[in-house]
Each structure stands twice: as C-alpha cells, then as structure tokens.
DORO-586172 format. One record per residue (C-alpha): x negated, y negated, z; residue number from 1; residue in one letter. Coordinates in nm, 2 decimals. Example, Ala and Ser with C-alpha at 12.3 -4.5 7.8 and 13.67 -1.06 7.14 Angstrom:
! DORO-586172
+--------+--------+--------+-----+---+
:   east :  north :     up :   k : r :
+--------+--------+--------+-----+---+
:  -1.23 :   0.45 :   0.78 :   1 : A :
:  -1.37 :   0.11 :   0.71 :   2 : S :
+--------+--------+--------+-----+---+
! end
This chain:
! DORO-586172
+--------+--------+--------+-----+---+
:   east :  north :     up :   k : r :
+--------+--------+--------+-----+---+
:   2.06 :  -7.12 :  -4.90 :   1 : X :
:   2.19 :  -6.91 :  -4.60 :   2 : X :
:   2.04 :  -6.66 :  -4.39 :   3 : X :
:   2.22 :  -6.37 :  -4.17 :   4 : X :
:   2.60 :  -6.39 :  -4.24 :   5 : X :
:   2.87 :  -6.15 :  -4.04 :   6 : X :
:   3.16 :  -6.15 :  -4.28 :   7 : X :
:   3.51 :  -6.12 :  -4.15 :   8 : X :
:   3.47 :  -5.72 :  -4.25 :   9 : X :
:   3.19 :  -5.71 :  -3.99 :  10 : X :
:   2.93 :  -5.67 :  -4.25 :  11 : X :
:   2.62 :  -5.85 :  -4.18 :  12 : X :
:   2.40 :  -6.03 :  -4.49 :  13 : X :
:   2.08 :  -6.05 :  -4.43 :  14 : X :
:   1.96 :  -6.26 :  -4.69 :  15 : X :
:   1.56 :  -6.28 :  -4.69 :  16 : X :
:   1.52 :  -6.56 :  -4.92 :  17 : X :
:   1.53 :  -6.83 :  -4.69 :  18 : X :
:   1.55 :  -6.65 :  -4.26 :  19 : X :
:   1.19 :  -6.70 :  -4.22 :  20 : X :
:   1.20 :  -7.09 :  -4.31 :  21 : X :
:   1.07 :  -7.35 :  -4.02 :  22 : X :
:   1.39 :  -7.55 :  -4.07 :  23 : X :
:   1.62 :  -7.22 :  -4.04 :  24 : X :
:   1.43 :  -7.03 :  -3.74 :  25 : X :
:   1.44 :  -7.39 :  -3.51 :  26 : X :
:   1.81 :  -7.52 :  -3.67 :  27 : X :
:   1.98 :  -7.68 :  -3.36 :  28 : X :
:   1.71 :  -7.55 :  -3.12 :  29 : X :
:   1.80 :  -7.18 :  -3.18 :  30 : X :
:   1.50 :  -6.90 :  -3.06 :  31 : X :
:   1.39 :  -6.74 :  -3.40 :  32 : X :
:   1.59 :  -6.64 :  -3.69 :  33 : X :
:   1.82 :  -6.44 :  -3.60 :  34 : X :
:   1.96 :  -6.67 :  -3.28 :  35 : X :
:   1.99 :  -6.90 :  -3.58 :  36 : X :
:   2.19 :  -6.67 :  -3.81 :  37 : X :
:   2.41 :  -6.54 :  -3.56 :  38 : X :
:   2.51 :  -6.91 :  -3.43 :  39 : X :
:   2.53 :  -7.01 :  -3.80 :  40 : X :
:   2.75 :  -6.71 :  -3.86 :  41 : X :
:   2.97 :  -6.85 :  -3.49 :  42 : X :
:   2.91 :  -6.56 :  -3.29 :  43 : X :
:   2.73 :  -6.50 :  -2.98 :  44 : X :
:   2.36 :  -6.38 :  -2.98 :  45 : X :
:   2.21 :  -6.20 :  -2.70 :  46 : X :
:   1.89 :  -6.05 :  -2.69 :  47 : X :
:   1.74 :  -5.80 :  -2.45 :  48 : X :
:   1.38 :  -5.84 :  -2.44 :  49 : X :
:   1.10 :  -5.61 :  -2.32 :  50 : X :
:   0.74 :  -5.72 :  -2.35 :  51 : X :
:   0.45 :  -5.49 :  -2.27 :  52 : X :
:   0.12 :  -5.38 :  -2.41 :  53 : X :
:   0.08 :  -5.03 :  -2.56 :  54 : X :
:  -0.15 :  -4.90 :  -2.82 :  55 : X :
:   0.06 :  -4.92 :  -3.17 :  56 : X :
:   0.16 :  -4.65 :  -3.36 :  57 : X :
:  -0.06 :  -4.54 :  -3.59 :  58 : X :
:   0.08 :  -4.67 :  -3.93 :  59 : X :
:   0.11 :  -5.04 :  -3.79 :  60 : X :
:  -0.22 :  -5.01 :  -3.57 :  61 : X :
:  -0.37 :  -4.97 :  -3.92 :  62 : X :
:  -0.20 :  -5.23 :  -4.07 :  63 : X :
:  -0.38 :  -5.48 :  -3.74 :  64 : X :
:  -0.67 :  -5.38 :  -3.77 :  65 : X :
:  -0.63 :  -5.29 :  -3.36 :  66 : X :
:  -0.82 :  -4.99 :  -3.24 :  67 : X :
:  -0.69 :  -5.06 :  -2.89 :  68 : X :
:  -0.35 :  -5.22 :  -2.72 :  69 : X :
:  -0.13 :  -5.45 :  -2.87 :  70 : X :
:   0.12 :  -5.67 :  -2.79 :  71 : X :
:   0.51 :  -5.53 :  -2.82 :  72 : X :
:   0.77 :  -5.70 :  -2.81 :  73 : X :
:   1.11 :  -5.43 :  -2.79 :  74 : X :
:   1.40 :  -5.62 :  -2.83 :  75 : X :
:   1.79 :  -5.49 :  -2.89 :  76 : X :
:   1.97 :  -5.79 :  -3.10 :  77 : X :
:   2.36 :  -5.87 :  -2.97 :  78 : X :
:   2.66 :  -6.04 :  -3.13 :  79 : X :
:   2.81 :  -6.06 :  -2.83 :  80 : X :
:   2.85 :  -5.72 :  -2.69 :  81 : X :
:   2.79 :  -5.57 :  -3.02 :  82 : X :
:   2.42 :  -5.42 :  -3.08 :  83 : X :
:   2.30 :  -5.55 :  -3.45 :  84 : X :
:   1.97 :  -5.41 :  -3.47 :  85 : X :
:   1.66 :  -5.30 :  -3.28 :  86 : X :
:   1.34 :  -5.50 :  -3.35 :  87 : X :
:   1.01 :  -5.42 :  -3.24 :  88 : X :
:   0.74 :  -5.64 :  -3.30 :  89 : X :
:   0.37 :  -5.54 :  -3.25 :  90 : X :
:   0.05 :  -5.81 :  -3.21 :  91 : X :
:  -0.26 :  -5.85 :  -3.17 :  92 : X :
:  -0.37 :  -5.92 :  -2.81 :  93 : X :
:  -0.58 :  -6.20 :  -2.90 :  94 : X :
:  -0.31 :  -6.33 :  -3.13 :  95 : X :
:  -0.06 :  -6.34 :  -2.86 :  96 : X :
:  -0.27 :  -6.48 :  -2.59 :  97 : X :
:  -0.37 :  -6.78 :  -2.83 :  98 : X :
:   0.06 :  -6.83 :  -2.92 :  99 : X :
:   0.15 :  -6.76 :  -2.58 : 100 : X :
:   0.40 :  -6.50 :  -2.64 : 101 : X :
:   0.40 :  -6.24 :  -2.41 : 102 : X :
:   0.65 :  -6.36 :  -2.21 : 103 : X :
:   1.03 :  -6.29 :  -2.30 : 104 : X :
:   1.14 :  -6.64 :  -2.40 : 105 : X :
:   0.92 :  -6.75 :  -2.67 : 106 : X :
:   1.08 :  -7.11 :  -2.75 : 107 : X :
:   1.22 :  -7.27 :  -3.04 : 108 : X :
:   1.18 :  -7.13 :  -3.33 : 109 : X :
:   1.04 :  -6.78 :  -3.15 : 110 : X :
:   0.70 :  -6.59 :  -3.20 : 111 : X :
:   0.65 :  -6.74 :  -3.59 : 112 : X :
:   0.68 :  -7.09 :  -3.46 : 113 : X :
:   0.45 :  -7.00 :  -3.15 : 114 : X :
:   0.18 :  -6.82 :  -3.39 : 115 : X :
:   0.21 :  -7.16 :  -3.63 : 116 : X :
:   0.11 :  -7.38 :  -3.32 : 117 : X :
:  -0.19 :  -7.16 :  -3.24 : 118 : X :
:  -0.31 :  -7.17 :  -3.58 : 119 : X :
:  -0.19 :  -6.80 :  -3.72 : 120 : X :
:   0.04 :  -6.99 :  -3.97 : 121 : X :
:   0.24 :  -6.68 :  -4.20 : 122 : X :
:   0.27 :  -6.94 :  -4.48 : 123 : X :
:   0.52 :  -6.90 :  -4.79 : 124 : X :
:   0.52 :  -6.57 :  -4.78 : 125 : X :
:   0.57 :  -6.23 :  -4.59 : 126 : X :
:   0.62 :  -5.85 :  -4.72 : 127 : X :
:   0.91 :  -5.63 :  -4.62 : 128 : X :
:   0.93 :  -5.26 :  -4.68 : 129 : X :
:   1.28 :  -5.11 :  -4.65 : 130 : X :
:   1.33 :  -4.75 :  -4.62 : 131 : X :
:   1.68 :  -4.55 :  -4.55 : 132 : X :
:   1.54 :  -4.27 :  -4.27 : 133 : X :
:   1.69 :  -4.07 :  -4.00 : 134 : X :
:   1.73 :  -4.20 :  -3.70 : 135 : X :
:   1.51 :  -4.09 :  -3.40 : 136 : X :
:   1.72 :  -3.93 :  -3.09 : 137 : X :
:   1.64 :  -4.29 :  -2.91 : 138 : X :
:   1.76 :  -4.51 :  -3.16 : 139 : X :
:   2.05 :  -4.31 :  -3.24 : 140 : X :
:   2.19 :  -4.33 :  -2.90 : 141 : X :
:   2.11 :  -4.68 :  -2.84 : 142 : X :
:   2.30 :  -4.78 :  -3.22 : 143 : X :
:   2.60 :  -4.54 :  -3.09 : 144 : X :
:   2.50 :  -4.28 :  -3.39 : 145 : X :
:   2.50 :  -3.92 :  -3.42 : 146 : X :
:   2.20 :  -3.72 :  -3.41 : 147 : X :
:   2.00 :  -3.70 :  -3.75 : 148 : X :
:   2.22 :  -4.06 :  -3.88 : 149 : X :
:   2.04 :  -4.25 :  -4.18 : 150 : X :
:   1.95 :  -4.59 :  -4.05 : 151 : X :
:   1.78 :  -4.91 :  -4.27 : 152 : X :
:   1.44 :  -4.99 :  -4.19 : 153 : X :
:   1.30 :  -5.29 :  -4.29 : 154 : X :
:   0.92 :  -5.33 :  -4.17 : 155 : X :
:   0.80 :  -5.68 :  -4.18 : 156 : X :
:   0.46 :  -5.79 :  -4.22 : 157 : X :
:   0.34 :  -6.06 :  -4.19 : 158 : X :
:  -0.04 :  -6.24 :  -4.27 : 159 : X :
:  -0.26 :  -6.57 :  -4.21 : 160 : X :
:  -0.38 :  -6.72 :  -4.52 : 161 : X :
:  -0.73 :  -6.48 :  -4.51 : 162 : X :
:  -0.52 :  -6.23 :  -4.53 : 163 : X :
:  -0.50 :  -6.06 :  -4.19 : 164 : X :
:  -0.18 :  -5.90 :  -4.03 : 165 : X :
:  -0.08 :  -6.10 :  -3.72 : 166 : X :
:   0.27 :  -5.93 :  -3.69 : 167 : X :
:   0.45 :  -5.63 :  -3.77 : 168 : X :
:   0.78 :  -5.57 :  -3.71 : 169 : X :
:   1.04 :  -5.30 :  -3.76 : 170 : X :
:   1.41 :  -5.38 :  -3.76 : 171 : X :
:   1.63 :  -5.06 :  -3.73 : 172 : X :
:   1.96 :  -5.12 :  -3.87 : 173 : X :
:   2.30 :  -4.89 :  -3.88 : 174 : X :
:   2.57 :  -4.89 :  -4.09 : 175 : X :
:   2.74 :  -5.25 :  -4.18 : 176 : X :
:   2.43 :  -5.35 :  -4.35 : 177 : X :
:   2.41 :  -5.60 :  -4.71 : 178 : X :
:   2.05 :  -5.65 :  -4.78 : 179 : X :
:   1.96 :  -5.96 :  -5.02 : 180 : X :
:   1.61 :  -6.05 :  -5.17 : 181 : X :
:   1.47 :  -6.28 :  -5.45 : 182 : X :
:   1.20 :  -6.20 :  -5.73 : 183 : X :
:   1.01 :  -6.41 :  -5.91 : 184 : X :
:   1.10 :  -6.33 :  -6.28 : 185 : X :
:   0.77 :  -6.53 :  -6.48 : 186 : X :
+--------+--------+--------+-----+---+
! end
C-alpha cells in the first residue's frame, strides 16, 4: 500500500492508510514519513527544522494536557526547492526529554520511532482532523499564496494506549493536494 505520491502533474497523494507504519517511516533509513514518501516518490526531500519551547496554542495545549511550555518542532517540508507543506509538531516536555527529540535530527524513523523507544508507543491508530481555512498572513507568504488563500489543514493527534496525547501536529497544505483515508465498513 503506498504512502505520499507526487504524480507527474505535481499533485501530491497523501494516502493515510499506511504513512504512519514502522516499516514505511524507517524504509531504507529514511527520517520519518515523509523523507520516506518523498524518496519513494524519487524526489529530493529537504527539511528546515526549528526546535524550541513555547507555550502551545490553546486548542492543542488542551488537547496535552500542558498548562505550561511544550516542545515545538516548526518544520517547512521540501521536494527539492519546492515547499510541500508546513508542519508543526507540539510535545510534551517530559515526552520529549524521555524520546530525545529536541534536537533537529531525530533519526530513523523521526519523532514516532523516537517516542516508541521511550515507551510513548502511538499504536494502530492515530486521528486526523482536516479542515479547508484561510491562510494566516505567515503561512501565506511562506506557501507563495495570496492573502486570505484557502489552505488544507490536517491536525494529527496522536495517543499512548491510556489514552493521552503525546503529539499534535498541524500540516498546512496549499493547492496540489489529493487526500486518501480508509474506514472501517463492519
């Protein structure tokens, strides 16, 4: 089952039935799913990576549980020299101490792999929200958009089997966008 696909048309599949998979996210030693993809695809990815700690914004600090700072990690996702997506991924602080991840090169198989190591293992299953929104003044000039453009969102979360959030992420995507999901049907 594939992953991220750029067709020949430039239009990017992101198919979420099988990205998140151990085999998929470490295939050939590649840094996370979307290094994978991208290779898989045969283009170039290149990631600009910016960790720090802030305090999360409200929607996603409620989702942690985290009254204080997180961990962010602000990346801008390349094909080469063309920007994909923005991706910022918020932590817990003790979550990403444990994993090790607050430095910019995470490893095989990126943060997911990391928090599996530590013991914060996402298991079979993670939710994804995906909402069509305007785009803020910031991402609209970093995705080469005008002012007030509709970008996807999709915001990922993902939980330990009690139940608690150890990462949320939000992908902003532009235009040249195919998203693909599976439901159960029983």
């Amino acid at each position: 089952m594939a992953s991220n696909t750029i067709g020949t048309d430039g239009v990017i599949l992101r198919d979420a039935r099988s990205r998140y998979r151990t085999d998929k996210r470490e295939e050939n030693g590649a840094h996370g799913a979307y290094d994978a993809e991208v290779r898989r695809s045969g283009g170039a990815p290149r990631t600009e990576v910016d960790v720090r700690r802030e305090t999360a914004p409200a929607d996603v600090a409620e989702l942690l549980g985290a009254q204080d700072e997180v961990v962010v990690r602000a990346r801008r996702m390349y094909d080469g020299d063309r920007l994909i997506q923005l991706a910022t991924t918020y932590i817990p602080v003790d979550v990403a101490q444990t994993a090790d991840i607050e430095q910019v090169d995470t490893g095989v198989g990126g943060i997911i792999s990391r928090m599996r190591e530590a013991g914060f293992d996402q298991g079979d299953e993670a939710t994804e929200d995906v909402e069509l929104r305007a785009a803020t003044a910031n991402e609209a000039a970093a995705l080469g958009l005008q002012d007030g453009a509709k970008v996807l969102t999709i915001n990922h979360v993902g939980r330990v089997e009690d139940g608690r959030v150890v990462e949320v992420t939000q992908h902003v995507l532009s235009d040249g966008w195919k998203l693909r999901y599976s439901v159960p049907l029983v």
